[in-house]
N, C-alpha and C positions, 0 to 999 in steps of 0.2 A: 504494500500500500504506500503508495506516495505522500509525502508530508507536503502539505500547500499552507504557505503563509496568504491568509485573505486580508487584504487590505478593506477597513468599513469604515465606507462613510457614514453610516447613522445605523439605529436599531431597526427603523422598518422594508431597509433594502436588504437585509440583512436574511432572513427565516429563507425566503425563496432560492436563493444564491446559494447559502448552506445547504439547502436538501437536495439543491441537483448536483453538487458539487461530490457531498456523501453521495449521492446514488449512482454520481460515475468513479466512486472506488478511494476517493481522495480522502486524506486524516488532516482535517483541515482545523487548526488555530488561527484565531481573528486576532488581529491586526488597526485597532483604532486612533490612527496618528491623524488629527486633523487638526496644527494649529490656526490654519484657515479662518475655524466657526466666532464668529465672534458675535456679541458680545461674551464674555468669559461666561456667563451664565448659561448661555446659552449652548457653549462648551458642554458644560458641566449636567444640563439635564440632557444632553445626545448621549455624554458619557452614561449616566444612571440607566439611560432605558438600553442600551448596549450591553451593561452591564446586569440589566435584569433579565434582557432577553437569554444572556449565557448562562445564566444559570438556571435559567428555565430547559435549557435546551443541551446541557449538561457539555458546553460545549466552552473550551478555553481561549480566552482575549489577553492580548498585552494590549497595558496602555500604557504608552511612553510618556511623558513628560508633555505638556503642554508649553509650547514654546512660539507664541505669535509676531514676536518678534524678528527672528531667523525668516519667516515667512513675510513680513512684510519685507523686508529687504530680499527678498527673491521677487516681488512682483511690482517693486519698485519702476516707477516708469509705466505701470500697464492699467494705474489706476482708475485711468477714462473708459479700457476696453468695456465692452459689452458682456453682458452674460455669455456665453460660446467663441466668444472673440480670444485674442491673442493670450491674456492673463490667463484663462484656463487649461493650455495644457502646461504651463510654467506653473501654475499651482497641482498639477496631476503629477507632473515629473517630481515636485518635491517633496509629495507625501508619498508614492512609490520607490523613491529612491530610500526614503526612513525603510519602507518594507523590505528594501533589499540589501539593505547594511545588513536588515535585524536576522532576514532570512541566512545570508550569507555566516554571517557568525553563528547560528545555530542550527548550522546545516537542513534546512528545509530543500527540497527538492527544485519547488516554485513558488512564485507568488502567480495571485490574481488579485481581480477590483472587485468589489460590489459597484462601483460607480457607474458601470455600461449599464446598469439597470433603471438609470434614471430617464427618465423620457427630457430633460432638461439639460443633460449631456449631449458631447458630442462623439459615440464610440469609435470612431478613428482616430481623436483626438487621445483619449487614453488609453490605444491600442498601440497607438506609434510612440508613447514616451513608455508604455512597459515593453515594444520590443527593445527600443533603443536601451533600456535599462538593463533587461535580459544579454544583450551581447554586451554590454560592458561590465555587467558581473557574472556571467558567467552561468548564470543558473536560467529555469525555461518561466518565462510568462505566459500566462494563459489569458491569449487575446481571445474575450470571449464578447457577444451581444447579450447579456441576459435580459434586455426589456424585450427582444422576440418571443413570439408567442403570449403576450400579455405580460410579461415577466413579471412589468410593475404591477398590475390591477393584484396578481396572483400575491405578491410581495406584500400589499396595501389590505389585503385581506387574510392572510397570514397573521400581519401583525396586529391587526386588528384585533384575531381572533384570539391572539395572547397579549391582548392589553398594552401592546407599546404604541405607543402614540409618535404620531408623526410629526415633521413641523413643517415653516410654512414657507422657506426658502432655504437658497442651497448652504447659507452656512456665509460667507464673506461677508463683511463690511457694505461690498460695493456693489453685491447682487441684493443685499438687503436694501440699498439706498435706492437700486434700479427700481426692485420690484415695490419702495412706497411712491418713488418717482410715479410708475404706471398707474400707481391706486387713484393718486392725487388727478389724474388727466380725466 
């Protein structure tokens, strides 16, 4: 059985991505580096329901340090981009690349994302910064689509159905400021 390091962006992308993952053979440990989400609070209730979902589901998460700082100086420059625009895979590449320090030092086979399960991503965009990841450390990424086939609705009602609760943008500063910008028009 292969050990996958799963990179998670949040608790409710989460149940769906673990069962097909389990079901094709993989002993998979989550992976919750998002110094991205901010405000810190906001952080901190994605970490809770991550961390209720795993132990609902008897299933083990590292969570690294929360460090927003490092992150805002990686996306430095890109804070006009759009939601999908240029800041997003420079923020993919720098929570993937956390996965594959982590995977690397404790010999995991591979990583993947929960992220392609988001209908708000763009999965070429986090497919091409985990291949490029993948050849420069050495170990296999799994370029996957998991909002195919419903991924998300399936995801969104999984979690539902074990009580974690969703939120209501993707987590940055600047996608939060988009998404009250578009409320206010």
């Amino acid at each position: 059985m292969k050990r996958l390091l799963l990179h998670v962006c949040c608790g409710p992308c989460s149940p769906h991505v673990l069962e097909k993952l389990r079901a094709a053979g993989f002993q998979v440990t989550g992976f919750f580096c998002n110094p991205n989400i901010q405000p810190f609070r906001e952080y901190e209730f994605r970490r809770r329901e991550v961390a209720r979902l795993a132990e609902r589901l008897a299933w083990p998460v590292v969570f690294p340090p929360y460090d927003m700082m490092e992150w805002f100086a990686a996306v430095r420059g890109l804070e006009r981009e759009p939601e999908r625009g240029r800041r997003c895979p420079v923020c993919f590449r720098f929570r993937l690349e956390a996965a594959f320090r982590y995977a690397c030092e404790q010999g995991f086979d591979g990583v993947a994302s929960t992220l392609s399960i988001s209908p708000y991503k763009v999965t070429a965009q986090i497919n091409e910064q985990g291949a490029a990841l993948a050849r420069e450390y050495g170990i296999e990424f799994l370029a996957e689509n998991f909002k195919r086939d419903d991924g998300y609705g399936t995801a969104r009602r999984l979690a539902a159905a074990l009580g974690i609760r969703h939120q209501d943008y993707c987590g940055c500063a600047f996608s939060k400021a988009e998404k009250l910008l578009r409320l206010r028009k």
